[in-house]
N, C-alpha and C positions, 0 to 999 in steps of 0.2 A: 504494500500500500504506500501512494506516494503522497507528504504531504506538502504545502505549497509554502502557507505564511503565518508566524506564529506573530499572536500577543501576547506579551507578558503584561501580567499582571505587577505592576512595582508600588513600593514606597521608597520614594530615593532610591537609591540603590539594591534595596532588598526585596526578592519576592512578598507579596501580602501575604501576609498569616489572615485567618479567620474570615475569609469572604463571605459575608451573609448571604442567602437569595435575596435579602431587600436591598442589596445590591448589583446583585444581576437581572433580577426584577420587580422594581418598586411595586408595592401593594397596588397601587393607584391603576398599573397597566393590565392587572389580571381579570379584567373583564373585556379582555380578548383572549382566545385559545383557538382563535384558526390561525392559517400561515402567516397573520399580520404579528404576531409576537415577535418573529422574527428580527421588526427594526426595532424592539425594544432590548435589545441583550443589553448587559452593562449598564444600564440608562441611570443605575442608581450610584454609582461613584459621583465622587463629586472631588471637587479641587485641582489637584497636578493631575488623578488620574479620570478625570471625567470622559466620558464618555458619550457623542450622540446621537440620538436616533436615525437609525440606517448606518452609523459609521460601521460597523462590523464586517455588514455583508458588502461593503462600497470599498473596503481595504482588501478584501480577498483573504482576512483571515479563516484559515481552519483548525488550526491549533491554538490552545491558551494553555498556558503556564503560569502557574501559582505556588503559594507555598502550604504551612501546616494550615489542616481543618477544613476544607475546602468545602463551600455550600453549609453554613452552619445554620440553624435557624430554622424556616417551615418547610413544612413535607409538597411546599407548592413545586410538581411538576411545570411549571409555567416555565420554570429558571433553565433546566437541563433542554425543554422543548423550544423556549426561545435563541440558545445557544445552537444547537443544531439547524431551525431553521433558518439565523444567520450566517450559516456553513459551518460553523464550525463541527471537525469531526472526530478531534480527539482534545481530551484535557488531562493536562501533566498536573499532577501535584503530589507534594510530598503526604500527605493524607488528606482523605475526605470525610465527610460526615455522614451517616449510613442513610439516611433516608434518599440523600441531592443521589449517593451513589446507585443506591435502587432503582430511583427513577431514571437517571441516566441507562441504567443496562435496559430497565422495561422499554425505550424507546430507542433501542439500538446505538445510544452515544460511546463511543469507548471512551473509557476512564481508563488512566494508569499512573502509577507510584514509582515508576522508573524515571527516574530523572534525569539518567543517559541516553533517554530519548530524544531528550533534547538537543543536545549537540549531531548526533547523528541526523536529524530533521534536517536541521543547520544546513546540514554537509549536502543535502538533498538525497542520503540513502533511500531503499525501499525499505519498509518497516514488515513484515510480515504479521499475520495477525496472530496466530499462533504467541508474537512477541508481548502483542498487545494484551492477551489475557493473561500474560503469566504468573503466574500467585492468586488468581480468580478462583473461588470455589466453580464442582462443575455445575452446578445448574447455573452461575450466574453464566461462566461462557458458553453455554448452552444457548441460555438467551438470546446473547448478542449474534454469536453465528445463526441465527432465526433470525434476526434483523428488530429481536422487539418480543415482550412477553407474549401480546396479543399472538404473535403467530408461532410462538414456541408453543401457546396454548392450545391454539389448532389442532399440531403437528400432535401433542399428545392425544387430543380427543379424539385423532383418527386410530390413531394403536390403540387408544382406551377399547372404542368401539368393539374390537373384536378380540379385545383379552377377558378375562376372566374376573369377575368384581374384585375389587381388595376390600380388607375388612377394615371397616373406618374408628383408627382409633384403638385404645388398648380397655378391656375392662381392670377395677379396680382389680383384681385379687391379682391379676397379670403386673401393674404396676408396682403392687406391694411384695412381688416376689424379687424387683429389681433392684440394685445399689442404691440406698439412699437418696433422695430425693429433695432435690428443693420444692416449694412451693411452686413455682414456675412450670420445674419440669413437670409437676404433675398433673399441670393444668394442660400442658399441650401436649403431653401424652391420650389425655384421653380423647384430644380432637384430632390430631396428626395423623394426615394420608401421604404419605411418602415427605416429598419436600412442600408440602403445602399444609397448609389449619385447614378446618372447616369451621367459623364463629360461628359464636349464639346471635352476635348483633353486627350490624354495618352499616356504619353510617356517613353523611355524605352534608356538605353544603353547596352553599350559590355558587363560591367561585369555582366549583370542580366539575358542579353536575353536567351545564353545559357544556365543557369539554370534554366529558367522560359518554355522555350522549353522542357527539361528535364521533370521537374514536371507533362507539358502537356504531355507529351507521356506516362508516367507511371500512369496519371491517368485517360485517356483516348487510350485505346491500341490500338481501333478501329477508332484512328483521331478523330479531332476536327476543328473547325471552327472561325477564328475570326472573331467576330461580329461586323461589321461597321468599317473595317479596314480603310476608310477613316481617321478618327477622331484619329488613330496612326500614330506617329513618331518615327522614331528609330535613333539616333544617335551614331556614334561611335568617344567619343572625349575625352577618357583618353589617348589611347593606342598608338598614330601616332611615338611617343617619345620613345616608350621600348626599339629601342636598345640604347639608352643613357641611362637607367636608371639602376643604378647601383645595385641594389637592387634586379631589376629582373634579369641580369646578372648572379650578385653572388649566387643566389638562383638557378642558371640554367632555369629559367623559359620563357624563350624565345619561346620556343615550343610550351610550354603549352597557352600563349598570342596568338600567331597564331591559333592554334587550337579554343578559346575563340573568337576570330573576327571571322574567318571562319563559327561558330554557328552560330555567327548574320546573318552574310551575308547568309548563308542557310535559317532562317527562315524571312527575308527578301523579297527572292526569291518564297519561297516557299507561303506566304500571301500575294504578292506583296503590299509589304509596301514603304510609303514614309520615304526617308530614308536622313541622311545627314553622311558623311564622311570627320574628318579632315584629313590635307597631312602632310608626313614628310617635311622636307626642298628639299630634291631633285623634291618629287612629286609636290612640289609645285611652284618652277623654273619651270618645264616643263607644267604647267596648262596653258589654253591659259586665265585664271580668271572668268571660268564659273562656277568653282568649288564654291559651297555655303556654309559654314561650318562652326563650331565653337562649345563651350562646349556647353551643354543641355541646360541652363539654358536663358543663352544670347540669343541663337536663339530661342526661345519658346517667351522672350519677344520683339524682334525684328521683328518676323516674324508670330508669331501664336496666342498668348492669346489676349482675351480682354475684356474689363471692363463688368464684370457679369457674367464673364463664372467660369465653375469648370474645375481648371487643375488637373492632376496626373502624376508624373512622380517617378521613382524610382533613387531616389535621394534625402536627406535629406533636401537639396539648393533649393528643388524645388518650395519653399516661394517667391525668387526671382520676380515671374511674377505677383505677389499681387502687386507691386508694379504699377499695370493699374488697380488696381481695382475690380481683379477678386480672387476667391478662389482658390488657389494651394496650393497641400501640396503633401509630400513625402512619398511613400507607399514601403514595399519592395517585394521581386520576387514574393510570395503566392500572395499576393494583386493582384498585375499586372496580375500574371496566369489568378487568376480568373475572373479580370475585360479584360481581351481579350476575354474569352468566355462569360461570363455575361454580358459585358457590365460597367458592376456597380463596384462599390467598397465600402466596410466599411468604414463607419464613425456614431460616436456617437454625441453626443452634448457636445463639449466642453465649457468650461467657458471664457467667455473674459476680456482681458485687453484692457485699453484703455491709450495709452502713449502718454502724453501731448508735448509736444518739444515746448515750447515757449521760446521768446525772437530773438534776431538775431544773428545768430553762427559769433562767431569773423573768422575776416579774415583770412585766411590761414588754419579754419580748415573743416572739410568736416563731414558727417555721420559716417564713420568710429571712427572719434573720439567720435560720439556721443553714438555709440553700444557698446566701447570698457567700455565708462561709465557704462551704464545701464547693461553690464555683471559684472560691479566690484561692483553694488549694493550688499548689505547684501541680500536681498528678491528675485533676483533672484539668487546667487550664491548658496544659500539654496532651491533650486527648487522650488521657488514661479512663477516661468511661466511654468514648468514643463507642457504640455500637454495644453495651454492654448492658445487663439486666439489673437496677439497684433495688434490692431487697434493703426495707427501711424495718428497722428492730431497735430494742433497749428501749430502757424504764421511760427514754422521756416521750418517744412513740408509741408509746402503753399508755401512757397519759395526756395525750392528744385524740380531741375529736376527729371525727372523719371530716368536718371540712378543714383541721388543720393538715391534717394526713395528705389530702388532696393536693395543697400548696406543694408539698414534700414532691408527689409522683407527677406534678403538673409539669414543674421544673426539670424533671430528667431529662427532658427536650432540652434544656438550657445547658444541663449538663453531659451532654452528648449521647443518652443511654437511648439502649432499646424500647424499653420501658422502666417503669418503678411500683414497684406491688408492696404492701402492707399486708400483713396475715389478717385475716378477719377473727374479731373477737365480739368482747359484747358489746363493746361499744360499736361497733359494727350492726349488734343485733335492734339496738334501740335506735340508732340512726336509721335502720329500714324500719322499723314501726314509727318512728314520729314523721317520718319526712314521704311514707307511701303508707301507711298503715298494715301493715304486714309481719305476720310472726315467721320468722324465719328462726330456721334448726340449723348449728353449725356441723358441719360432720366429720369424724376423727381426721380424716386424711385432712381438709383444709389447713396443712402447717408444713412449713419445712420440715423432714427429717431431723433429728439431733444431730449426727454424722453427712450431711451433707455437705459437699464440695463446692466452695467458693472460690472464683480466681483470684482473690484479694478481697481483705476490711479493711472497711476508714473508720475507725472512731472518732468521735467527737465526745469531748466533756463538755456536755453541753453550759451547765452552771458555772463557767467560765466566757462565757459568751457575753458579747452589749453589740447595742443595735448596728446595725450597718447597714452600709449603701455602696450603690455600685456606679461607678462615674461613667459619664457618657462614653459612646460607642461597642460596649461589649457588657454582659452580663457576671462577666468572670473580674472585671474593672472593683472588686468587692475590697472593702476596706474599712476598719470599725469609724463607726462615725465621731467617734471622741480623736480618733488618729489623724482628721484633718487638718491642714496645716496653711488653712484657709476658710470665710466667709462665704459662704454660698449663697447670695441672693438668688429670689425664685420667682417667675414669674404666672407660672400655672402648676397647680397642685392635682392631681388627678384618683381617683380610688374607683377602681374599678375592673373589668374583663373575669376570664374565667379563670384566672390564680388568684383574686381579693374581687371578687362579687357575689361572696357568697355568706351566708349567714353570719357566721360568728369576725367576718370581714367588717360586715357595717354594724356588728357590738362595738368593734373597736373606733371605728367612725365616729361613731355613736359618743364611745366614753370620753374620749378625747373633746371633740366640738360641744359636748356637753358641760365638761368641766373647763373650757375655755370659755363660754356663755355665761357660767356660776362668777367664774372671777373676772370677766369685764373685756375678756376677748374675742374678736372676732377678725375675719378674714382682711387682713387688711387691702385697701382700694388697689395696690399694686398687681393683688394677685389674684386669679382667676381662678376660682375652686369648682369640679365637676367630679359627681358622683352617680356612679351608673352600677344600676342593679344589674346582677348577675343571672336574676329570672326575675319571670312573673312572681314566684311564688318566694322568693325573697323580698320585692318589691312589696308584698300581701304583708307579708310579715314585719318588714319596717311599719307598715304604716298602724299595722295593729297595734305595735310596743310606741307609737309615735313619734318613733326617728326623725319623722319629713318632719315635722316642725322646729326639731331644735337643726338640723341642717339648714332649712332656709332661715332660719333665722340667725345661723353661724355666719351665711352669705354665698351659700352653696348652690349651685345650679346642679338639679335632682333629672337626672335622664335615665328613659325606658331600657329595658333589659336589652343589649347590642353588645360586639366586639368594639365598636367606637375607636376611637382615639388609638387603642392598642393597636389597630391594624390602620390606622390612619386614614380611618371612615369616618371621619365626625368631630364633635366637640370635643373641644381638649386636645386635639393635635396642637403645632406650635405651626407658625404661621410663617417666621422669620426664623432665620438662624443664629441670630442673637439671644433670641428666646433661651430660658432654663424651665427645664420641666420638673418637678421629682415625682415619680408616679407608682404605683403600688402595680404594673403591669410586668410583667414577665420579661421582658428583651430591649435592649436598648440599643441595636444597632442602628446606626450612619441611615436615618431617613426614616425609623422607623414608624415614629410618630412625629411625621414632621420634619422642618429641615433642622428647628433647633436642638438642643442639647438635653438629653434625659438622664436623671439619677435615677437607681431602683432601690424601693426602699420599703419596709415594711407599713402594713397601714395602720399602724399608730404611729411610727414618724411623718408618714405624708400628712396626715391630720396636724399634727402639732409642729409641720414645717409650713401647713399653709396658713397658721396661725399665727407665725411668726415671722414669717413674709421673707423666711429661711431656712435652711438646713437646720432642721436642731430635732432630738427626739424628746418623749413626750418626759420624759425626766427631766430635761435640761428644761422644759418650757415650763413644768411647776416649779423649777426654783428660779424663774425668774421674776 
């Protein structure tokens, strides 16, 4: 294979570490997913290495070269499918992040970690492909020499046709005769058909459906069927906000977002699927509160997963619902194509971690401070979870509710893992009866083995821990907030998405703006305060404990349950790049929300920094 013209990706002189997708493709553009993605590759760098729409495919690049971590960030196939259809058709980097890599092989992109490929391109050698897989497990080169899952998928279902059923999955007593077991394995034991799962659940939103629609009619011309549509969910809970978002505005994209929900809602109709739809503010004054809604992530653990199931959703946060005890992880639109007609979906045997949390978290702080740690580790900042399974254990995650738990397995996206699972316990048990009403039985096998095999622990003492934040452009930027060695003015305070939009999130809202109100404080005129529910049924529950009143009355602007701001759909994005955000969202990379600068921080520091019209946590603001 011959290749023509490489880009390198630089910072001065150094290849970039850690290229988001919202840097190869800004959230704003993914309401396109036919061949027009293509002039947006790159589009999200900005500064020395900026990038402009069309430059890619008008240079005649086909190669890009990067360095550690490559595609960090969401499971949006937009990034790997805009890159190819800008020509490009190979990408060097010294590691990737596992979902950008999936979705690259599901669409034929080749990936490689050879980094002596590069000087040999150089020289204008032929590269063989054979070269290009090498260190590939074999189904992913399998893939690629198919040209793409879709058609690897084919190619099995013809042999399937006329081999002999396989047995789907192990029964228990079969598992229990085997080597020890983590929890994990013994959830995908019992669903595992060769190199694939078969879920309980699959789910799906705006930005993917229509492209994952797409895929299906191009590679089936004669229709197709989804198989066991029961067991999908479709939600539409970025987009309720676009006309506030500034971003899609100025971009003109407003059309283009209509047209994107309009997709779903046809192939909605057309599978009759179950479906959830958030409301703007208007839609949502005139509901009479029948309306059930909220981001993916929140209602999947509120209202659908549970302990021992396999989830799938198209969303990198889709870690989230481990926190009951079940397997979820984030696939993008190829995956999902293929698991609506198959059924099933890839997955390999990843390695696990097992993170200890012991001790007892001091007061005032929450999980979030505890993830902001464990991403400012040396070992995972260096891709030491990169693709790997985090089992959260010890006394201080025995002592945590499941919506803390959640913040925990939300962030294993952040911290590069497969997923992040919590053994189900009772708190497990009473969190399904108060939040669905349901008595649920735990049963022996739900637990890791005593003797089961971990590829590495992290401990954390946690009662050594104080609040922390993580400085603009990366999540791993994690540093205790007392260690600053500077004043952070703030100009928008933000609380909300699916890692702090959820219950025991707006307690904390709650006590902070509360006790700010008692002693004479409120938001000051500088700063922009936006609080977005996480669901409807969070939304129900503020209002019953009376939350919305002391927020508006802190100075708060109270928005409908949305992805917002977090994905740069809405209020609370940052407008300018001057702008400082600190916000209680999950990632803070280069555009994410907005052009300017975001700190991540837990949500009793966002509270009690928009209070102070600066960085400070809610300690430092009662002794002031």
């Amino acid at each position: 294979m011959k290749f023509n013209k490489i880009l390198y990706l630089r910072s001065g002189a150094q290849l970039r570490d850690d290229v988001s997708t919202d840097e190869i493709t800004p959230v704003a553009i993914m309401s396109y997913y036919d061949d027009r993605l293509g002039q947006f590759a790159y589009t999200g760098f900005k500064g020395d290495l900026a990038i402009a729409r069309g430059d890619v495919a008008a240079g005649g690049y086909d190669v890009t070269v990067a360095g550690k971590r490559y595609g960090k960030g969401s499971s949006r196939e937009h990034s790997p499918a805009a890159e190819k259809l800008a020509g490009i058709r190979l990408v060097v980097a010294e590691s990737f992040e596992r979902i950008y890599r999936q979705n690259a092989d599901n669409i034929g992109l080749f990936t490689s970690t050879d980094m002596s490929l590069v000087g040999r391109i150089e020289r204008g050698e032929d590269i063989a492909i054979d070269e290009l897989l090498r260190g590939r497990d074999e189904q992913a080169a399998a893939i690629l020499r198919a040209g793409g899952l879709l058609k690897y998928c084919a190619a099995l279902a013809a042999i399937a046709a006329t081999a002999e059923p396989r047995h789907s999955g192990l029964d228990p007593e079969s598992i229990a005769a085997r080597r020890p077991l983590t929890l994990f394995e013994k959830i995908v034991a019992r669903r595992r058909e060769g190199n694939f799962v078969r879920p309980h659940l699959r789910f799906i939103h705006e930005y993917y459906t229509g492209m994952a629609a797409h895929m299906l009619k191009v590679a089936s011309p004669d229709g197709y069927q989804v198989q066991d549509p029961a067991s999908v969910v479709v939600f539409e809970d970025h987009s309720s906000y676009v006309d506030e978002s500034p971003a899609h505005i100025r971009m003109g994209l407003i059309p283009n977002m209509r047209a994107m929900q309009q997709a779903q809602r046809d192939f909605i109709a057309q599978h009759d699927l179950r479906s959830h739809r958030t409301l703007t503010d208007a839609e949502a004054r005139a509901d009479d509160g029948s309306n059930v809604a909220g981001i993916s992530h929140a209602m999947v653990a509120e209202l659908y997963a549970l302990p021992g199931q396999v989830v799938v959703g198209t969303d990198s946060h889709t870690p989230h619902s481990g926190a009951l005890g079940c397997v979820a992880f984030g696939v993008g639109t190829t995956d999902m194509a293929n698991a609506f007609v198959n059924g099933t979906v890839r997955l390999g045997t990843p390695e696990q971690l097992r993170v200890e949390l012991q001790g007892p978290l001091p007061a005032g702080l929450s999980a979030k401070d505890i993830v902001l740690h464990l991403l400012a580790l040396p070992q995972i900042k260096s891709g030491g979870g990169v693709g790997k399974v985090f089992e959260f254990t010890g006394s201080a995650v025995r002592a945590m509710s499941i919506d803390e738990r959640a913040t925990l397995t939300n962030m294993t996206a952040e911290l590069g893992g497969f997923t992040g699972i919590v053994a189900p316990d009772e708190e497990t048990v009473r969190f399904l009866k108060e939040r669905r009403g349901i008595d649920f039985t735990l049963e022996p096998w739900m637990r890791s083995d005593d003797e089961a095999s971990y590829a590495q622990t992290i401990t954390v003492d946690c009662s050594k821990l104080s609040p922390m934040v993580a400085g603009p452009g990366d999540p791993g930027n994690g540093v205790p907030l007392a260690e600053l060695d500077r004043e952070v003015t703030i100009d928008i305070a933000y609380g909300g998405s699916c890692t702090a939009g959820k219950r025991e999130d707006f307690d904390r809202y709650h006590e902070v703006l509360a006790w700010g109100l008692a002693h004479g404080r409120k938001v000051p005129s500088h700063v922009q305060l936006y609080l977005q529910y996480g669901t409807t049924a969070v939304r129900d529950y503020c209002i019953a404990k009376g939350y919305d009143k002391t927020f508006e009355a802190a100075g708060a602007r109270i928005l409908q349950p949305s992805c917002g701001a977090c994905a740069n759909c809405g209020p609370g994005s940052s407008t300018d790049a001057s702008q400082v955000t600190v916000s209680a969202i999950n990632r803070n990379f280069p555009g994410r929300s907005g052009p300017g600068q975001v700190w991540l921080a837990s949500p009793a520091t966002v509270m009690a920094s928009a209070l102070a019209g600066k960085l400070a946590s809610f300690e430092e603001l009662q002794a002031t």
